[in-house]
C-alpha positions in Angstrom: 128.9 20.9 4.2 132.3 22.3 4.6 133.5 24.7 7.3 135.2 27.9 6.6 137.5 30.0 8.3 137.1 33.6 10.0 138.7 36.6 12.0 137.7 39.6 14.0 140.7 42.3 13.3 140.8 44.3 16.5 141.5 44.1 20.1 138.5 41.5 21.8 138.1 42.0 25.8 135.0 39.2 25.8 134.7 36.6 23.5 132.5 33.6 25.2 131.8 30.8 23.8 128.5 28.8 24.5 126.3 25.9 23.4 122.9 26.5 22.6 119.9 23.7 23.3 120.0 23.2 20.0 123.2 21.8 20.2 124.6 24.7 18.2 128.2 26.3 19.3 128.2 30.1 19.3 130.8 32.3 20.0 130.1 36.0 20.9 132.7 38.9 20.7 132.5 42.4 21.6 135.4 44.1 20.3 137.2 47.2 22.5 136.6 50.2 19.6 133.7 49.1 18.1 130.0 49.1 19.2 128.9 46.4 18.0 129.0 42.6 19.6 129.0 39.7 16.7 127.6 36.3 16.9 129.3 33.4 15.5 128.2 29.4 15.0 130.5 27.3 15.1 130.7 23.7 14.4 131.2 20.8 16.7 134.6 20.9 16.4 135.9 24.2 18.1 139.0 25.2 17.2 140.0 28.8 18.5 143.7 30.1 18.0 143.8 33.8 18.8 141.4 35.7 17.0 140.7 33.3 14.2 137.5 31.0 14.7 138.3 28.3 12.5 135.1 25.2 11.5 132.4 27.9 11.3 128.9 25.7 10.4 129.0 27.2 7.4 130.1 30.9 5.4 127.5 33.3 7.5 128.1 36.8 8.2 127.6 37.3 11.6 124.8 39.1 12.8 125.4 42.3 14.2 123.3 43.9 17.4 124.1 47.5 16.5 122.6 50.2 18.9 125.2 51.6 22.0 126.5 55.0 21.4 130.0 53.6 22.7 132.1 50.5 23.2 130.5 47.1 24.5 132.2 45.8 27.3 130.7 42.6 28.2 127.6 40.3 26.3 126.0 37.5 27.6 123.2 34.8 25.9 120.0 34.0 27.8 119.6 30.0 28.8 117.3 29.6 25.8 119.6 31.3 23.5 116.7 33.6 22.2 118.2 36.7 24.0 121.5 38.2 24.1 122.2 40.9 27.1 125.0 43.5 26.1 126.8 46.3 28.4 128.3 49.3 27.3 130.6 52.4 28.0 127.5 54.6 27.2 125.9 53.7 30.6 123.3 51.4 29.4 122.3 47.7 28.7 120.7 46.6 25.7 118.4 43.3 25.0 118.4 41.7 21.5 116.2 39.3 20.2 118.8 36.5 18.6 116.7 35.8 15.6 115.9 39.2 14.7 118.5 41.1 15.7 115.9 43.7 16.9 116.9 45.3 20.1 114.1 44.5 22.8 114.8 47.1 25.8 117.5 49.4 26.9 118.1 49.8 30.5 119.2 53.2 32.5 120.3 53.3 35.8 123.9 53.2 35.7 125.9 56.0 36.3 129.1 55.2 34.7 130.5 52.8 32.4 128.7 48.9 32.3 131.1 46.7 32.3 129.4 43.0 33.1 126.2 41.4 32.5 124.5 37.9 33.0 121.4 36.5 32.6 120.2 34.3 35.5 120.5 30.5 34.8 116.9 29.1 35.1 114.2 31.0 32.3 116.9 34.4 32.1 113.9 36.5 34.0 116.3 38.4 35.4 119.8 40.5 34.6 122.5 41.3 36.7 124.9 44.1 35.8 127.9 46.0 37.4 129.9 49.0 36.4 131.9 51.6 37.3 129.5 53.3 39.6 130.8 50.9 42.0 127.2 48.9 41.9 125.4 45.8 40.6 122.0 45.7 39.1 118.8 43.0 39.4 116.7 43.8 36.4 113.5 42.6 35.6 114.3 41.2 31.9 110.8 41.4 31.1 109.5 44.7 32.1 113.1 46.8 32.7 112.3 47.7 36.0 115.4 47.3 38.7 114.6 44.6 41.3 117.4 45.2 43.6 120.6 47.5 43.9 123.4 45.8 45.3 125.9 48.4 47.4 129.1 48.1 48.9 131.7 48.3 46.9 134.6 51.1 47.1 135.6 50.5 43.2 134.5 49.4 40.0 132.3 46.0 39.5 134.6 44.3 37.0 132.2 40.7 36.8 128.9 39.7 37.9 127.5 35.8 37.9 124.6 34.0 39.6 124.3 31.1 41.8 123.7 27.6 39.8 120.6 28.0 41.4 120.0 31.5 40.6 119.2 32.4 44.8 122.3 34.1 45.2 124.9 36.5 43.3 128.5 36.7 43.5 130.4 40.3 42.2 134.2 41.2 42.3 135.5 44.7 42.0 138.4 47.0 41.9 137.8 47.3 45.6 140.1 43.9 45.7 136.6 42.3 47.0 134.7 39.6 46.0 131.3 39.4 47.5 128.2 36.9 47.5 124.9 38.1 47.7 121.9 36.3 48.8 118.3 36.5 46.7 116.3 35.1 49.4 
């Protein structure tokens, strides 16, 4: 089967690409004026010049997770690849189901803009977020509930990440800080 070619026509802040377990390549974009993030497989072979994902598996329209009332800043795909996380201007984070394309749960405790999310690296239990609000989130990715609030900062969380491990978590900001938490 031959691969095809594709483009995303507007400014892209995140674009990520990642391998799945099922040896699948996928590339997710949000783009800066819409509200939507878009999910891309690619082939094998990645080739990525600018915008244009060239070698797509095969002619797919992308899926589209369609649900924040504003831009999505920042999107992230759970280990197993069933999930995708999404954070957005409108204050909230949104879970998808991959496959579906349904969204699972919207969280709300932000007080500003989301700008980062991650799953955690061993079964994606958990989310971490940051935004403007000058904090970072520990959600419960099963029942929505906020584990911990991390606080500190002076300016905006700009990125979030977990440990390999998963007991620690490491968040930079606007502050001109980087700082590593530990989940023990």
């Amino acid at each position: 089967m031959g691969c095809s070619n594709s483009s995303v026509k507007e400014p892209v802040p995140f674009a990520k690409v990642m391998a799945l377990p099922s040896d699948t390549w996928v590339l997710l974009l949000a783009t800066l004026h819409s509200r939507e993030v878009f999910r891309f497989c690619l082939c094998g072979h990645l080739c990525l010049s600018g915008l244009a994902v060239r070698e797509l598996r095969r002619r797919v329209r992308p899926h589209v997770f369609t649900g924040h009332t504003s831009p999505v800043f920042s999107c992230a795909f759970s280990p197993s690849g069933q999930r995708i996380v999404s954070a957005s201007r409108d204050r909230t984070v949104k879970l998808w189901d991959t496959a579906s394309g349904r969204e699972v749960l919207t969280l709300h405790k932000h007080k500003d803009c989301v700008t980062c999310c991650h799953f955690s690296p061993a079964d994606g239990r958990y989310v971490l977020t940051g935004s403007d609000d000058h904090v970072a989130i520990l959600w419960d990715s099963v029942t929505g509930s906020d584990v911990v609030t991390f606080q500190g900062h002076t300016g905006w969380v700009l990125a979030v990440a977990f440990s390999p491990s998963g007991d620690a978590v490491a968040t930079a900001s606007k502050d001109l800080t980087a700082r590593l938490w530990d989940l023990r």
